[in-house]
N, C-alpha and C positions, 0 to 999 in steps of 0.2 A: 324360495320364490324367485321366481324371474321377471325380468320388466317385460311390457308388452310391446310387440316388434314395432308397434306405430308409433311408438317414438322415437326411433330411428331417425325416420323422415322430418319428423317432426321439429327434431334436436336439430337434424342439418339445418334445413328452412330458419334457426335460430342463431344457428352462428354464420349463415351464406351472408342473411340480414343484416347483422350485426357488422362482417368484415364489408359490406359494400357501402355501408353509412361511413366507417372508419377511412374508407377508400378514398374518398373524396378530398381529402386534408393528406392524404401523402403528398410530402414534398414541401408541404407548406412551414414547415418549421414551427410549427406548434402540436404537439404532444398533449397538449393537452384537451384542445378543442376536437386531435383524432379519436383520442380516446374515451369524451364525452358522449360523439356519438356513438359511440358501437355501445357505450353503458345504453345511453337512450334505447336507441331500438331491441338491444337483446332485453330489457327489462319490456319492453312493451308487446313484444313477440312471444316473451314466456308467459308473461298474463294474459294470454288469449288460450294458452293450452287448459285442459280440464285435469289441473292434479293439486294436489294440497303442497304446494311445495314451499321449501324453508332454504335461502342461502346459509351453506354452511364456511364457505370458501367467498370472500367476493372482492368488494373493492374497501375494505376495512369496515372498522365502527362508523356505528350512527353517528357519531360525535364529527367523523370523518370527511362519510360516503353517504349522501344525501340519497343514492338512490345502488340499488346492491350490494348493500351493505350486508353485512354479517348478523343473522338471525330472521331478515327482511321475509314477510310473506308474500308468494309468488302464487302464479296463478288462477284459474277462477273457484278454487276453495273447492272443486268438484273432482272426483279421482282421488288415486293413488295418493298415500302421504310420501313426497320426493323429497330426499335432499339432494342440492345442487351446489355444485362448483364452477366456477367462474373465471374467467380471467377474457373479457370482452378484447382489450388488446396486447397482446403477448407482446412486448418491444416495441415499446409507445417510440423509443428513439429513430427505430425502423422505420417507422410510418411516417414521423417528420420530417426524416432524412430522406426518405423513399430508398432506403438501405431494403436487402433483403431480408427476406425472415421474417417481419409482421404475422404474426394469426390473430384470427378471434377464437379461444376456446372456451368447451363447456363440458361439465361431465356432469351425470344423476346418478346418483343409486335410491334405492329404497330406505327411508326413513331409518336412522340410525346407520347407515353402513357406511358411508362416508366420513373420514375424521375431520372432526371439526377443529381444523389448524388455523393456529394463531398468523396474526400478520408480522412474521421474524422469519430469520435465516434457518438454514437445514443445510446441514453435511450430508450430502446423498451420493449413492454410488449405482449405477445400472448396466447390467449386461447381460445379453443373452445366452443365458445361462442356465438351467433348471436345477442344479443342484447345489446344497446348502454349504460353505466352507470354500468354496472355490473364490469368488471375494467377498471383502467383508470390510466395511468402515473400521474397525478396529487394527485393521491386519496394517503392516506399513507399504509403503507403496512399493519397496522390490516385493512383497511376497505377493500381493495383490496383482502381479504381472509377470511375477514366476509362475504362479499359480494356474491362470489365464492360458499361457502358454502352452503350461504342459496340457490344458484342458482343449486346448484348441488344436493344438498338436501344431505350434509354431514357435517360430522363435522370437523371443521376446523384441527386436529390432524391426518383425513387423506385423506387430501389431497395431493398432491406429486408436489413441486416446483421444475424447473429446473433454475441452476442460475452459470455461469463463476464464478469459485471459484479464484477471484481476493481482492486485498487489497482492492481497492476504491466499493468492495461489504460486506466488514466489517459489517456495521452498519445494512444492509439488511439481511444479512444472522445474525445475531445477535438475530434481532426483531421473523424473522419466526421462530429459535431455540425457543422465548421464548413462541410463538404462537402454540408449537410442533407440525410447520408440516414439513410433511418427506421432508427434501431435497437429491436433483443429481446436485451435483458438477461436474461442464466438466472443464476442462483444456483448453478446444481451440474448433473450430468448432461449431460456435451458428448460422448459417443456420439451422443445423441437431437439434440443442438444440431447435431453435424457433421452427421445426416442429414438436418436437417430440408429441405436445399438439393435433395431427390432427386426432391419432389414440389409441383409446383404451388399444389396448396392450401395447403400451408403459407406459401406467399408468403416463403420465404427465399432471397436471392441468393448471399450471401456467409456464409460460418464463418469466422472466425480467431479467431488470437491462443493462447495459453499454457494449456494444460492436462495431460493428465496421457498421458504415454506409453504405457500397453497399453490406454487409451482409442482412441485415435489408431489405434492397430492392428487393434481391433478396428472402429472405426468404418468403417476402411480398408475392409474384407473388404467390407462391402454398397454401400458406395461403387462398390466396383469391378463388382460386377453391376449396377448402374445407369450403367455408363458415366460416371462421376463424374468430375470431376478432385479430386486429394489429393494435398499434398505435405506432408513432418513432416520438423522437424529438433528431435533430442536435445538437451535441454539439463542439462548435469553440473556442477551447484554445487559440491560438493564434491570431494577428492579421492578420496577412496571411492569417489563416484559411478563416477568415471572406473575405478578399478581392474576395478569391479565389468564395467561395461561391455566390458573391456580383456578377459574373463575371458568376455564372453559372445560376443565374437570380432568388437566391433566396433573397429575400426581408426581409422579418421575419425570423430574424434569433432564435427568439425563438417559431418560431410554435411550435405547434404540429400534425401532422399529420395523419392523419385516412387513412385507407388501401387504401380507393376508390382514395387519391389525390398521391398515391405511384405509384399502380398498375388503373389506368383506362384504361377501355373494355377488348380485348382478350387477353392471355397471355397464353405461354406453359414455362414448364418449368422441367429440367431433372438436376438430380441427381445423376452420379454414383459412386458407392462403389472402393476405392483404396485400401484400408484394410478395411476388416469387422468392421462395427460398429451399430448401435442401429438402424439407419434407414434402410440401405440394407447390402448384403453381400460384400467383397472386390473379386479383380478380381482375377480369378482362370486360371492357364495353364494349360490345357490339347494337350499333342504335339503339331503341329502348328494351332493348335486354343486356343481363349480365350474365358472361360466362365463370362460375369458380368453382375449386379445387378443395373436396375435404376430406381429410382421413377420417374415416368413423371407424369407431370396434363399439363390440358387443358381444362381451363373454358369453351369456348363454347362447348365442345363436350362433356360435363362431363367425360372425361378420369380421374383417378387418382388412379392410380397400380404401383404395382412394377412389371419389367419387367425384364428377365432375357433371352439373348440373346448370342448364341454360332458364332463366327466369326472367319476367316482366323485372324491368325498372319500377 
């Protein structure tokens, strides 16, 4: 089964909303009040569309997330049974800071096809790649760039890795220095990081390393319309962690997970720009219209553009 193309439009209109409520508080050094509205309005946007829909991804537990929460009923109960994935402001610190990079994202799939991940870490690795064994979360990182190389038919020196310039990537970004290849250190937003491997211009080969689990998820979905390779493995610090997990009917808590067991069958999935960064532009006022910037994909229909769309204020 496939999703129907009018949700395409439908999804942008959700996340255009959502990044232009968010827009408003860039700059302003709270993070938190950015990121309340773009919750507000994309929860208020998606309950006008007609689908049965279930977050499965959102802004944590009820206990948490008063509103987008994980398990939360969306829409008006009429339509398609959706699950949906969420992440209203990708780099809440971006929007504060008016740093680049801010999205508002969102993915659907059909009822069951989306993994329902937990709020923890994931080792995840992406590159555009279509064949199995070329890299691999298990493999160490010279063979993971040996490998690469000879698949790309370059030399390891220039290749271009993208990697969260974090402490617990010490030892990784250490190895690829000695392996000299170019690294792009991000500060925050690894959605935008894992896809930046999907298109040429951006000149990134490789994603890895430790970030955040319904990131990974989400990032999964447009990966897999561009024929990507992805793979994520859970990581459960705590015992909690694991309960919680245990609770959301994962079993193997040390899978590893390949695209197809993240994202299975159709999947659409939008990305818009809050301030200008590496995948689209951030949203523009023009009197009472806003101009913004959103990558959408949609495996079955092979869509996967960036779209830029002028709306009333």
């Amino acid at each position: 089964m496939s999703l129907d193309k009018k949700f395409e439009n439908l999804l942008l209109n959700v996340s255009s909303r959502a990044a232009l409520s968010s827009y408003f508080f860039v700059g302003k050094k709270d993070k938190i009040a950015a990121d309340k509205a773009a919750v507000d309005t994309m929860r208020a946007e998606l309950n006008k569309i007609d689908i049965k829909g279930k977050i499965v991804i959102g802004e944590g537990e009820l206990d948490e997330a008063p509103m987008l929460y994980i398990g939360e009923k969306i829409g008006t109960s009429k339509g398609p049974e959706i699950d949906i994935a969420v992440d209203p402001l990708e780099g809440t610190n971006f929007a504060a800071q008016n740093l680049p990079g801010a999205l508002s994202v969102i993915a659907i799939a059909e009822k069951s096809n989306l993994f329902n991940a937990p709020e923890t870490y994931m080792d995840k690795i992406s590159a555009n790649v279509s064949e199995k064994d070329v890299v691999d979360l298990d493999f160490s990182v010279k063979k993971n760039i040996d490998n690469l190389a000879e698949y790309k038919s370059k030399r390891p020196e220039n290749l271009n890795v993208c990697i969260l310039d974090r402490p617990r990537h010490k030892e990784i970004i250490k190895k690829l220095n000695e392996l000299k290849v170019k690294l792009k250190l991000i500060t925050d937003g690894d959605v935008s990081g894992a896809l930046l491997v999907t298109n040429k211009k951006h000149n990134i080969d490789l994603f890895l390393g430790i970030g955040g689990g319904p990131e990974g998820v989400l990032a999964a979905s447009a990966l897999d319309a561009y024929n990507c390779y992805f793979q994520g493995r859970f990581l459960f610090k705590t015992e909690n962690d694991k309960i919680r997990a245990k609770k959301m009917g994962i079993k193997n808590l040390d899978k590893k997970y390949q695209l197809n067991e993240i994202i299975s069958g159709d999947s659409i999935f939008c990305a818009t720009g809050i301030t200008s960064g590496d995948l689209v532009s951030g949203i523009k006022i023009d009197n009472d219209e806003f101009i913004s910037e959103t990558l959408i994909t949609h495996k079955s229909s092979g869509l996967k553009k960036i779209i830029q769309s002028k709306q009333k204020i």
